[in-house]
Steps between C-alpha positions, in 0.01 A plus 500: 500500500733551213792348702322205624459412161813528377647294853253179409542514104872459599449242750285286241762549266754363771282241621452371132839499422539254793245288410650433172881415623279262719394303247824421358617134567816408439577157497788272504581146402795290573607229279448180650851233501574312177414130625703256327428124453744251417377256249659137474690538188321104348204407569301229312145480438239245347179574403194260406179631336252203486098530349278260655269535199224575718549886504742439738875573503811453798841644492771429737831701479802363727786658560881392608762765639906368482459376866253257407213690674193481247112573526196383299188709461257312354124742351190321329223751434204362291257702296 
């Protein structure tokens, strides 16, 4: 009886020891790739902040790159 004590005390010692290198997760990242953007070098912009009076306000920003490309954006939010 003695011995079959001894025999499942050391398999519960085993089997816990098991269970606790099975819990250990390891785990690893890679750095993602450095994305670079290539900005034009001038660029103007113009912006225009006008008040309605009537709680109500518009801005439009426009924008011009060296090749002549540009874009307005134009926001009015009222209160």
């Amino acid at each position: 009886m003695r011995n079959h004590l001894i025999i499942a005390a050391s398999a519960l010692t085993l089997f816990s020891a098991a269970a606790v290198q099975a819990e250990t997760t390891v785990i690893h990242r890679d750095a993602p790739d450095t994305v670079v953007v290539d900005r034009p070098a001038t660029e103007s912009k113009s912006v225009t902040v006008k008040d309605h009076g009537d709680g109500c306000v518009s801005k439009t920003v426009r924008k011009e790159n060296d090749e002549g490309d540009s874009k307005t954006v134009k926001k009015e939010t009222c209160d």
